[in-house]
C-alpha positions in Angstrom: 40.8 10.1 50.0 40.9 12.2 52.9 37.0 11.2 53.4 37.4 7.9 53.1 40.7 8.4 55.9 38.4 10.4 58.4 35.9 7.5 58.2 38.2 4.9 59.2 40.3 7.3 61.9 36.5 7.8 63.0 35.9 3.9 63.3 39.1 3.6 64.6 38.8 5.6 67.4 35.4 4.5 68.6 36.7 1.1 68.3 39.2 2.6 71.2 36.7 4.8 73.1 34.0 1.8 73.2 37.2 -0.2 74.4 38.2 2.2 77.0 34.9 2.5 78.2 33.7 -1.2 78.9 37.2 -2.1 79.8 36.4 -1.5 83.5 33.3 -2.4 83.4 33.8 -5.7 81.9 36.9 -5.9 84.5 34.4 -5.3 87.8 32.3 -8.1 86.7 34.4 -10.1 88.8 34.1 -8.2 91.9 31.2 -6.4 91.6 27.9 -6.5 89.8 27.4 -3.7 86.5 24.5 -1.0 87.0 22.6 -0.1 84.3 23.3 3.6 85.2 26.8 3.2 85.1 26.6 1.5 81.7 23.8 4.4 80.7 26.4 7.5 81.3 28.4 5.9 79.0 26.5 5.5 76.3 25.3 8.8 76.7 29.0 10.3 76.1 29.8 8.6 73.4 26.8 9.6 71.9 28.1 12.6 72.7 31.6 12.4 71.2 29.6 10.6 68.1 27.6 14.0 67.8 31.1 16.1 67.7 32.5 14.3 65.4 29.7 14.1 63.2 29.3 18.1 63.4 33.3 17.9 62.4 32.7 15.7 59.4 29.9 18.2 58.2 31.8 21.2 59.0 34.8 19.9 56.7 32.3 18.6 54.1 30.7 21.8 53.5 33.9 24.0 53.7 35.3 22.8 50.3 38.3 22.3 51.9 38.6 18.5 51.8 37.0 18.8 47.8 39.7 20.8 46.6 42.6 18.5 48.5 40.5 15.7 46.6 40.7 16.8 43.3 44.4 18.0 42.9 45.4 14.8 44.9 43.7 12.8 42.3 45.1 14.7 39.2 48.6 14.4 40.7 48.1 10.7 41.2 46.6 10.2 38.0 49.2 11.8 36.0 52.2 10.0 38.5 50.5 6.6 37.4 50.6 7.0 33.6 53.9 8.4 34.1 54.9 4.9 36.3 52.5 2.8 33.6 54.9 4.4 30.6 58.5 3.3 32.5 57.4 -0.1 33.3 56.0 -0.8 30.5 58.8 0.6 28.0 60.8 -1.8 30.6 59.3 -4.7 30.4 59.4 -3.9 26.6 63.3 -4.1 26.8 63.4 -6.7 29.5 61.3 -9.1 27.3 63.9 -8.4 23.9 66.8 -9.1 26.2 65.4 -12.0 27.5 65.5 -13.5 24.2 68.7 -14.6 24.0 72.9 -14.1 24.3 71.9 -12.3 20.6 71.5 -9.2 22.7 74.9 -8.7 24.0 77.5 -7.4 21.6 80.2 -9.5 22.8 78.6 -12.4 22.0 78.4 -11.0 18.3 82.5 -11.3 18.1 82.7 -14.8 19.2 80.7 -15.7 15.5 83.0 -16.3 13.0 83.0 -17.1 9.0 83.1 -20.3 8.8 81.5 -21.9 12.0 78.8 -24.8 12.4 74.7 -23.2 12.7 74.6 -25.3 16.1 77.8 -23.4 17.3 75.8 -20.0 16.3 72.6 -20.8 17.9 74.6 -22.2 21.3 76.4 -18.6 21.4 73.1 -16.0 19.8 70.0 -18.1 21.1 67.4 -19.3 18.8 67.0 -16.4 16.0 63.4 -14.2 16.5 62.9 -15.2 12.1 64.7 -17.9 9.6 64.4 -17.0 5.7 65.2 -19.7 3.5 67.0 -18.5 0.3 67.6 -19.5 -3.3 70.8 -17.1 -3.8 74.1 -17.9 -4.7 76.4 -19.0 -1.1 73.3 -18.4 0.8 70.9 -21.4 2.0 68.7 -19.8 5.3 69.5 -16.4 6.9 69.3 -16.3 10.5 68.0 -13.2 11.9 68.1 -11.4 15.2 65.8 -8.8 15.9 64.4 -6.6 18.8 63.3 -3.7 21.1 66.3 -3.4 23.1 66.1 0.0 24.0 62.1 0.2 24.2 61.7 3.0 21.6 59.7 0.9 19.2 63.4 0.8 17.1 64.1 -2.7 16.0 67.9 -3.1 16.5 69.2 -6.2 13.8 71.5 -8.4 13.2 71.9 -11.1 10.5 73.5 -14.4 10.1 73.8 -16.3 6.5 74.3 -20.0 6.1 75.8 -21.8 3.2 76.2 -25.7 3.6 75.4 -25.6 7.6 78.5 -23.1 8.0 78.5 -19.7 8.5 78.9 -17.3 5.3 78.2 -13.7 6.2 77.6 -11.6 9.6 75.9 -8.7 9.7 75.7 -7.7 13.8 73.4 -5.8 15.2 74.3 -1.8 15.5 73.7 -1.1 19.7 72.6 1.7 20.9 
């Protein structure tokens, strides 16, 4: 990282330098005609400054210095990414249950009552994540509500039965 930074400060400022350098001589085109000694001396100090900073690159290279800044930079940054990888991800884990539907908030839970129509149930929970048809007694399909709200790979659900297109039994979901 920092090699790859003194390259590009290093390109950077000869950009500059070269820019300095032929600015006036680009500017006395105009007026007066450019020598090829005066455009000679220049080149030879940036070779010059080239040949410094060149001697500075190897001098930091060879210390160990910059290999040593290196290394514990990328450890650090390696272990700060799968540590940023691991929240996002247990985020988006959450993010994506919640998204599901009004299922995931417990006051919408309370508004379900014995009695009311499937439609009315969907409208308040969403869609269920599963549908089980059954052949017990009072119970024709059981609607059922399920997800990774708190991104712990714990499935957190909640059940509705129908009997006759009415709800029959609740079972809501215990939140964290």
């Amino acid at each position: 990282m920092i090699e790859e930074w003194n390259l590009e400060f290093m390109k950077t400022y000869l950009k500059c330098v070269l820019t300095a350098l032929l600015f006036p001589i680009q500017a006395s085109l105009g007026q007066s005609e450019v020598t090829l000694e005066n455009v000679l001396e220049e080149l030879q100090a940036l070779r010059a400054q080239v040949s410094a900073l060149e001697a500075r690159i190897e001098s930091l290279e060879s210390s160990g210095i910059a290999a040593a800044i290196t290394a514990s930079e990328s450890k650090i940054d390696s272990e700060e990414r799968r540590n940023w990888f691991e929240k996002m991800r247990l985020e988006l884990k959450k993010a994506d249950a919640k998204a599901i539907g009004g299922w995931t908030k417990p006051e919408n839970w309370t508004r379900i009552s014995v009695g009311q129509k499937l439609e009315e149930v969907v409208e308040i929970l969403g869609k269920p994540t599963k549908r089980k048809f059954s052949v017990k007694k009072k119970t024709d399909e059981i609607l059922i509500y399920e997800g990774d709200l708190s991104g712990n790979g714990a499935l957190i659900e909640g059940t509705i039965r129908i009997y006759k297109g009415k709800v029959n039994d609740i079972e809501a979901p215990r939140f964290p």
